[in-house]
N, C-alpha and C positions, 0 to 999 in steps of 0.2 A: 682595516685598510681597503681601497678601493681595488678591485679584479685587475684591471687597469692599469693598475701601478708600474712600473719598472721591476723586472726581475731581482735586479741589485739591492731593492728594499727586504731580498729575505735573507733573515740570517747567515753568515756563512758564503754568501753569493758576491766576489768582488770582481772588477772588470775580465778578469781571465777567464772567469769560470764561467760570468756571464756572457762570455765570447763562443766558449765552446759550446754552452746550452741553446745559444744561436743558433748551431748548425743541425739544433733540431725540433726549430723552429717556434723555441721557448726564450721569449722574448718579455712577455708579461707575467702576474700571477695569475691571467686567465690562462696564459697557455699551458702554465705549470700542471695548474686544474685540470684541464682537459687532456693530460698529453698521460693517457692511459695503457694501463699495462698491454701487452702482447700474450703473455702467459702467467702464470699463477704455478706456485708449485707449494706443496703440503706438506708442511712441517710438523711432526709431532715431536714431543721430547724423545731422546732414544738413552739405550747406556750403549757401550761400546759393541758388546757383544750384539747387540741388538742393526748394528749399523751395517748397509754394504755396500761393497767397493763400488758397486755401477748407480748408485742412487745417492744422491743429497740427502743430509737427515741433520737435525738438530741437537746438539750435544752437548749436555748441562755438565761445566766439568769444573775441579778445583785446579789451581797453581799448584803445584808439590814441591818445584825447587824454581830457581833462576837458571835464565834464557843461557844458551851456550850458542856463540858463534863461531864458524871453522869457515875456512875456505879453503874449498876443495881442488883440484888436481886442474880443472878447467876455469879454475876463477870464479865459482860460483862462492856465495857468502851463503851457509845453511844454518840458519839459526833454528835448533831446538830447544822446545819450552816443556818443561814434565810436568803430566797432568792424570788426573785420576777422575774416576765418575764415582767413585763413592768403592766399588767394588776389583775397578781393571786401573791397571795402570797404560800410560802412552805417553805419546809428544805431538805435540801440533805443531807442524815442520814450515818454516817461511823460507823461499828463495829470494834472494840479492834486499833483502830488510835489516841488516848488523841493528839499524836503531831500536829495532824492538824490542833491544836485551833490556833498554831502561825502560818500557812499556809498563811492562809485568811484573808482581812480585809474588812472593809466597802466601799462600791462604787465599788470593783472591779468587772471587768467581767469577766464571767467564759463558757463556754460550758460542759453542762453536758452529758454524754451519759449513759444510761439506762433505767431504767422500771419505770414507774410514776404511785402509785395508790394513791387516796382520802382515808384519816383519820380522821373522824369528822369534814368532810370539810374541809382541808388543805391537800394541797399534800405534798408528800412526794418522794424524789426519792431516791433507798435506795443502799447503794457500787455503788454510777455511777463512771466512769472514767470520769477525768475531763482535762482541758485546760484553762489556761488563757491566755487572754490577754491586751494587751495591752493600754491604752486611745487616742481615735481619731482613732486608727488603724479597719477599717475592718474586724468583726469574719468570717473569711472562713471556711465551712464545706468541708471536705471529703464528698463527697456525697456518692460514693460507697466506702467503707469499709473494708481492708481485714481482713478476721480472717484466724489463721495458728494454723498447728497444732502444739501442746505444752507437754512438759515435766513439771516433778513436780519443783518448784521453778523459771521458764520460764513465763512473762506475756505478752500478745499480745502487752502490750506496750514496751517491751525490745525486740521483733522483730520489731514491726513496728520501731521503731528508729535505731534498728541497721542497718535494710536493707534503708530507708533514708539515712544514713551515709556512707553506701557502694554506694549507689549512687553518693553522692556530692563528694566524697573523689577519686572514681574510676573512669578510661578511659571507664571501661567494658569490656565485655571479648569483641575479634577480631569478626568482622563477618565472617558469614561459608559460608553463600549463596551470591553468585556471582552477583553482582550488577544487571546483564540481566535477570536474573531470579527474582529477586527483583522486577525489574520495570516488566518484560513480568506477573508475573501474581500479581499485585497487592500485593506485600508482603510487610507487615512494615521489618524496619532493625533489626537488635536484640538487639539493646540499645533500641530502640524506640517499641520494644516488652515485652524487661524484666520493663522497666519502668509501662506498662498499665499494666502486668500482677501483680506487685502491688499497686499500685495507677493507676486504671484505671480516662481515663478523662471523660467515658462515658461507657456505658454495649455495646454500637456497638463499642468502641475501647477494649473491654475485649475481643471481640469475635475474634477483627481481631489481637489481639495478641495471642490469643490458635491457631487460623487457621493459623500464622507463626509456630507454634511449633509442629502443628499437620504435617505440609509441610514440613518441616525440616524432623521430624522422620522418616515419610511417604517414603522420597527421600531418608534418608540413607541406612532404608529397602530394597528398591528396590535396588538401587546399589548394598549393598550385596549379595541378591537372584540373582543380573543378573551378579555379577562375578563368583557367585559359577557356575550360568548356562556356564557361558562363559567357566570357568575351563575346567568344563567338558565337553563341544565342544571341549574345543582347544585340549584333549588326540586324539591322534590320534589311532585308535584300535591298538590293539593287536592283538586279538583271530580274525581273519579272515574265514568270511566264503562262502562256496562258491554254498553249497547245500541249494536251497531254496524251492524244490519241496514238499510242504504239504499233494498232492493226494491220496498216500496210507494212512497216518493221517487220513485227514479229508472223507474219501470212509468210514471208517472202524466207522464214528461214527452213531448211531442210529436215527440222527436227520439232516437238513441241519440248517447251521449257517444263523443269520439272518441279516439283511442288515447291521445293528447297528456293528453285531460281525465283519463281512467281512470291515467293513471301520476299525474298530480300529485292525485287522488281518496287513494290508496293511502298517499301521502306522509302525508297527513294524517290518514289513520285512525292510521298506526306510532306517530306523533305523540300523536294521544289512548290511544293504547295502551301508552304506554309511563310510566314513574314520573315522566318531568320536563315540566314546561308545553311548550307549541308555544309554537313564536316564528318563522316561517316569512313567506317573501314569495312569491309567484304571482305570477307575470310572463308574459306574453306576446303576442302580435302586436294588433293591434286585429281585433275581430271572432273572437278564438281560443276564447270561451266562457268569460272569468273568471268572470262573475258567477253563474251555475249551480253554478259550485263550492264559491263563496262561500254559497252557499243551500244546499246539500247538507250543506256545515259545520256550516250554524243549525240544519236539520233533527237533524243527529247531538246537537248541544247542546243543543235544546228537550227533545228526547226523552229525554231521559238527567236533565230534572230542572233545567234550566239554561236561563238567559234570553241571548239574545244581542244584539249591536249596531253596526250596521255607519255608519261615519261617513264622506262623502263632503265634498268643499270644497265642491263652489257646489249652491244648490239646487236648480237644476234638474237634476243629475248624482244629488241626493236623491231626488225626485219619482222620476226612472225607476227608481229602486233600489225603490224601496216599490212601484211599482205590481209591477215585476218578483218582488217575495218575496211582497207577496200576492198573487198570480197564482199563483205556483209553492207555495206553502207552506199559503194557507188552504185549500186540499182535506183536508190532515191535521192539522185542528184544533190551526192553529197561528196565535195573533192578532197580526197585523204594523201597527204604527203608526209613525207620524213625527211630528219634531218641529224645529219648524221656527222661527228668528226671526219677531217679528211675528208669534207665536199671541195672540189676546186671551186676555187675566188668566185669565178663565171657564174658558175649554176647555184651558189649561195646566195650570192647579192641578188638573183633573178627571182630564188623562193623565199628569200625575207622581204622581198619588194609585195612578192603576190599574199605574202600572210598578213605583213600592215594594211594591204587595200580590199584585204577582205577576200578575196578570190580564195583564200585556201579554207576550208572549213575544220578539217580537224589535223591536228600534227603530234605525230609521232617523233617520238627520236632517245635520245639517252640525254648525260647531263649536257650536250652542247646546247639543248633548251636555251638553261639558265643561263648564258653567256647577254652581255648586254646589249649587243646590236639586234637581237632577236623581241621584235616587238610585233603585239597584237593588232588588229583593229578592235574586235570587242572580244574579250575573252571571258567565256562563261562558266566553263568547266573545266577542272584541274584535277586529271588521274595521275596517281604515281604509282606503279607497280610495284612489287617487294620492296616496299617503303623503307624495310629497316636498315638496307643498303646506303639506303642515301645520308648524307649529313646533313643537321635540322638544318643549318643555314641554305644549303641545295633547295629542299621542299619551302621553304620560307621565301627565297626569290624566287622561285618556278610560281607562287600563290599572287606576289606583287607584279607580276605580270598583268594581272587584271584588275577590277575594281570589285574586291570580293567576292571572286568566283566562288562557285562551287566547290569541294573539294571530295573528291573520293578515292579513299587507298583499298588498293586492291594484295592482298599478302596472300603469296602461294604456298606459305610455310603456315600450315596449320599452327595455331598460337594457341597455348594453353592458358586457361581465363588469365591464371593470377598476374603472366606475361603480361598479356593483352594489357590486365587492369595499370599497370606499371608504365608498358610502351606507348599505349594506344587509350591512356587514360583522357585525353581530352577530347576522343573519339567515342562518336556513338557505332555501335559494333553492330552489324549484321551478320548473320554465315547462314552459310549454302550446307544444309544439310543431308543434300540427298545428295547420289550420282543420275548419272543418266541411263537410263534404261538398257539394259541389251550390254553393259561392260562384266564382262567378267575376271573373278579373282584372279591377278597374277598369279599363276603358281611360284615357287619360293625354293630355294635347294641352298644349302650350305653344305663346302664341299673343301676337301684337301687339297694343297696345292698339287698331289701324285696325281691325281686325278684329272687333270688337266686334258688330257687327251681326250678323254671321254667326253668332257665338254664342248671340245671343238670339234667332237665327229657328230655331237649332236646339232651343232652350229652347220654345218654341214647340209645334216638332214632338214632345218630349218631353210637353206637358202633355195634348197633345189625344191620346196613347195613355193620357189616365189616371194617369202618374206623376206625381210632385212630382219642386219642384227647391230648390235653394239657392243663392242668392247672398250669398258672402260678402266683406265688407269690412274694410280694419284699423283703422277711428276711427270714431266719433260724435262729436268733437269736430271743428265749424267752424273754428276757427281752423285747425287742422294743414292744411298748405298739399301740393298737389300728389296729396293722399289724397282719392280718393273715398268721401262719406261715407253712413252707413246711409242719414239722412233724405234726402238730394238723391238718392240710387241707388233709394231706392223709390221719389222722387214721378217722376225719370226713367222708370224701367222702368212704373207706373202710365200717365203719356201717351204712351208710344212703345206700348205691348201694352193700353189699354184693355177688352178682355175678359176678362184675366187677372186672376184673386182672389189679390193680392199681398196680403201684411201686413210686417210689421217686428219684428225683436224684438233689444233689446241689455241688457248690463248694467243702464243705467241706470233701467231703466223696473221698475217695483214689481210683486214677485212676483203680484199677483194675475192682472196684466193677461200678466205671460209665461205661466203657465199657461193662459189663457185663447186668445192666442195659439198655445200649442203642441197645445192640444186642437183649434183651427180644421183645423191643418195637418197632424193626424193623422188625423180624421175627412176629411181630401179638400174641405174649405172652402176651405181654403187651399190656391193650386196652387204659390206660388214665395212661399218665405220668405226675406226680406233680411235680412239676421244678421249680428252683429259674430263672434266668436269664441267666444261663450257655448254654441255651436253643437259646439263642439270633441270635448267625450267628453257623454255622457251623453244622446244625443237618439237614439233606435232606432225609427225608421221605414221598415218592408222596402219602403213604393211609392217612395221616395223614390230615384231612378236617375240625379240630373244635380248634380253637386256644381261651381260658377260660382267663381273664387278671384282677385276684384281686386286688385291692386297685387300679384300673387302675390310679386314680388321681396322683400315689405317680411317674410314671414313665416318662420321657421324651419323646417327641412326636416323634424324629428318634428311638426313642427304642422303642415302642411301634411299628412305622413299620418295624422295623427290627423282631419282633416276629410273626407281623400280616406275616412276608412273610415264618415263617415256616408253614404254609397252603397254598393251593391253589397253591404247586409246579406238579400239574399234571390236569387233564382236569376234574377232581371230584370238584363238588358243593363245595364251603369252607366257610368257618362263621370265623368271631372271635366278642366275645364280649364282650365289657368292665366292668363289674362289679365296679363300685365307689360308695364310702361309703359318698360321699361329691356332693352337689348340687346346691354347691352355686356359685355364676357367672362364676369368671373366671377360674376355677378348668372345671365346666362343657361346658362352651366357647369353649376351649382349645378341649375337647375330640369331642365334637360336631363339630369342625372343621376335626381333624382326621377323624372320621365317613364320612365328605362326601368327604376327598381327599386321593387320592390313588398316587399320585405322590410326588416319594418319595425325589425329589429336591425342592417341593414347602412346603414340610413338612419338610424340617434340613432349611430351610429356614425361616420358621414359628417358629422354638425351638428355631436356633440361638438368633432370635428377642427375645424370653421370656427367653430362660437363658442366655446367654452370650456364650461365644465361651469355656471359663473352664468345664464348666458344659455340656457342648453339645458336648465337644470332651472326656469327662471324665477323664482331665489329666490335669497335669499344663504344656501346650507344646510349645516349644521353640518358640518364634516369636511370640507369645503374652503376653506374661509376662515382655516382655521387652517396650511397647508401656506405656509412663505417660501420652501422650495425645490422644492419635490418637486411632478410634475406626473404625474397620471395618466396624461396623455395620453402623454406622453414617455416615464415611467419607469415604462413598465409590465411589465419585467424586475424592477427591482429591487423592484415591487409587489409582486410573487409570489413574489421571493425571499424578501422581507420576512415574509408571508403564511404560509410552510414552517416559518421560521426561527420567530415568535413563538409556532407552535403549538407547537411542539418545547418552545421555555423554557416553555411555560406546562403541556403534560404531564409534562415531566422537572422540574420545581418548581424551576428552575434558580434564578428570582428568590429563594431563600432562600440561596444561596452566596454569601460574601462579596466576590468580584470584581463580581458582578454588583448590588449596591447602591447604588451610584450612579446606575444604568441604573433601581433602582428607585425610589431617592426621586423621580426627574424625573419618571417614568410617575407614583404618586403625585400631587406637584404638578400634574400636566398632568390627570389626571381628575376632581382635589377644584375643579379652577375654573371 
């Protein structure tokens, strides 16, 4: 019978049941197929004795008499059945089932499955699922077990039979993977995968049926990532350029670039020099000199006849980006503006006028970019700063802005390859791997919440050489219990330090009053700013040498050095220290490892490992949410073999062989949705 079929063709399956297998999204016998266990549990045969109360176990036992039902005192109906394993005698105990007394009869055998505890010396095993069978025939155990997850009126025994029945009744679905690829890397077929993946013959066949499904996904991924790559090789430019001279640029800056910058510089020229679009990410440490780079790009773009635009998430990470390109960029008559939500009407319409006629050469701003009235004259270059913030549809119109700009992501969150290979798979990846000269290690301190005072009298000592400092916190919200919050931490730190010119600044407070704020605390008004996380990338203040990190436990370890690197951006002494209210293993594990590493790729490397990739990019972000099997973290052999393999079929144009079309319709299917 075809995959495809109606649910109701399997045995046993008639509109009610198939109403309720609906509601978990078992519609066909393909879904039947695929609609695989959540856990497995290990059944060996037991005797009674051998059974116990806190564990499932499987129990081969005879009928010794007929079923007795009582109903007891609250109306329950307990039907006992007496049974023996050869050695112990018991009862297998049903609640509100009276009809089971005609079920069962004397001699027969039955396999029990469930929990066994002693009452007065007789066991008892109480709701087990049972089996009969038959005389003279063999009781076969399932040894491993699948359990599936279930809706109300759904029992793992109306899956397990229904997906049995989908089995004997169905071909299965076609195979996708290429017979060559099957045998070259040891792959089961996908009958012989959906089959162990519910009735495994063994835990080493459960395994090597997930690593077919994890290779499968793995290979479709790549494929994806390496046609979108391909796509955009195969555009041939547009925007041609022909001025590549950076000398007056890079003469005019205060510093010389450092080996790390000049190799990913070069990336980027080959890039515009070459017949097909950039499509590149720059990536590296905090504090490694992206955004110089990124200005050097706009400089190559402006001059050559081209407008550029670089887009950052929050606005205050905007702000710094504009003051920084016009700082660097208007020496060479080059006019940098931003645009910002909450511009009034007036002064909007006046900088969308001057950006279609060309007067504005490079624009800054967040996502009010992407809004529709916001049109170029010629747009050449497209930066997006910690890309992984944005959603693909965001970076997708920010690109149609132009006529196949340029595109370069700039990520301040060190990315761990197999990450990268995953997020930033139809990117060609550059990193900065030096610092700049003359920065030295933050120092590191992990510390008790008693100790607190001590902190602050060093804060103290900190302000009165003239530096600034930071305290940072994880809420502004009073209710959140056991979190200390911005406003109580500054009106705190205010009557404990009375001479010190504290301020506050968190998300919620309206742009006018944060920049108003951050210009206090950069001019030296402000000597200790209290801050939520707003603080995190985008704030570059060289006096600023004491970074404060409350409830340090509650934060993730790349965000934690994404704050450590608002210190120590200039050749002054820098401290940051952790304050945690918690001391116990792995809370304090975790920050003890921060404390002694400063590299900030073996640190998104260390958080991936403890949260997962949701949690460690902040976002639920495309390319991960779509994996049922396959885990970066884990399978990151089969990542890279995957990664080989897809470039191969896609140079060797292998998807036009007719083995491999099935492998294509799915790829197909999976990128049209």
């Amino acid at each position: 019978m075809d995959v495809s079929s109606d649910i109701k063709n399997i045995k046993g399956i008639g509109p009610a049941k198939a109403k309720l297998l609906s509601k978990l999204g078992i519609h066909s016998i393909e879904d039947a197929l695929y609609y695989f266990p959540r856990d497995y549990q290990e059944l060996s045969p037991l005797t009674f004795k051998q059974g116990r109360e806190d564990r499932t176990g499987a129990f081969p036992c005879i009928v010794t008499g007929i079923a007795v039902t009582k109903k007891s005192r609250s109306g329950i109906y307990i039907t006992k059945l007496p049974i023996t394993d050869g050695k112990n005698k018991g009862y297998a105990v049903f609640f509100n089932q009276p009809y089971l007394q005609k079920t069962f009869y004397p001699n027969q055998r039955l396999l029990l499955i469930g929990k066994i505890k002693k009452n007065f010396g007789i066991y008892e095993i109480a709701s087990p699922e049972w089996i009969k069978f038959e005389k003279n025939v063999p009781i076969e155990i399932e040894r491993i077990r699948p359990i599936y997850s279930l809706s109300k009126g759904i029992s793992q025994k109306l899956i397990r039979n229904t997906v049995k029945n989908a089995l004997e009744i169905s071909s299965g679905p076609e195979e996708i993977l290429p017979y060559g690829i099957l045998k070259r890397y040891n792959l089961l077929s996908l009958e012989k995968a959906i089959k162990n993946m519910h009735f495994p013959q063994s835990f080493k066949m459960l395994e090597k049926a997930r690593e077919r499904f994890v290779f499968e996904e793995l290979l479709l991924f790549q494929l994806g990532t390496g046609l979108s790559r391909y796509y955009v090789k195969s555009e041939k430019r547009k925007n041609k350029y022909d001025i590549f001279d950076l000398k007056p640029f890079l003469s005019n800056l205060p510093y010389s670039l450092t080996s790390g910058q000049g190799k990913v510089l070069q990336d980027i020229i080959k890039d515009l020099q070459s017949e097909h679009i950039m499509n590149r990410l720059v990536q590296g440490d905090v504090g490694s000199g992206k955004t110089v780079i990124a200005c050097a790009a706009l400089y190559l773009s402006v001059k050559n006849g081209f407008q550029g635009v670089m887009m950052a998430p929050t606005e205050i990470l905007a702000d710094q980006h504009f003051h920084t390109l016009k700082r660097l960029l208007s020496p060479h008559n080059i006019n940098v503006d931003i645009l910002k939500g909450g511009l009034p009407d007036r002064k909007r319409k006046k900088l969308l006028m001057k950006l279609k006629n060309g007067t504005i050469d490079v624009l800054v701003g967040t996502h009010a970019i992407i809004q529709k009235d916001v049109e170029f004259f010629q747009l050449g270059m497209v930066i997006t700063d910690e890309q992984h913030r944005f959603g693909v549809k965001q970076r997708e119109n920010l690109v149609k802005k132009g006529q196949h700009p340029d595109v370069l992501v700039m990520s301040a969150t060190p990315i761990p390859r197999t990450v990268a290979m995953v997020l930033y798979g139809d990117l060609d990846i550059s990193t900065i791997d030096t610092l700049p000269p003359g920065r030295q290690k933050v120092e590191t301190y992990v510390v008790q919440d008693f100790m607190r005072k001590r902190v602050y009298d060093f804060m103290v000592l900190e302000v009165k050489k003239g530096h600034l400092a930071y305290v940072v916190c994880p809420a502004v919200e009073e209710n959140e219990l056991d979190i200390i919050n911005v406003e109580q931490h500054k009106d705190f730190l205010k009557k404990e330090y009375p001479n010190l010119k504290i301020e506050m600044l968190h998300g919620k407070m309206k742009q006018e009053e944060k920049d108003r704020i951050l210009k206090l605390f950069y001019s030296k008004k402000t000597q200790v700013l209290v801050a939520t996380t707003v603080v995190e990338v985008g704030v570059d203040i060289p006096f600023a040498t004491l970074m404060i990190i409350e409830n340090a436990e509650r934060f993730g370890l790349a965000q934690l050095h994404q704050l450590r690197g608002r210190v120590g951006r200039s050749s002054l002494k820098s401290y940051c220290i952790l304050i945690s209210g918690s001391n116990q293993g792995t809370a304090r594990e975790r920050l003890n490892f921060f404390m002694s590493c400063h590299d900030g790729f073996k640190i998104s490397q260390k958080d991936l490992e403890l949260r997962g990739p949701g949690e460690f990019l902040g976002v639920k972000q495309h390319g991960f949410n779509e994996f049922k099997f396959a885990s970066f973290i884990d399978n990151t052999e089969i990542l890279e073999i995957t990664q080989k393999l897809a470039d191969a079929i896609l140079e060797k144009e292998l998807l036009l062989l007719p083995e491999y079309q099935n492998l294509k319709r799915l790829l197909d299917k999976k990128i049209s949705i």
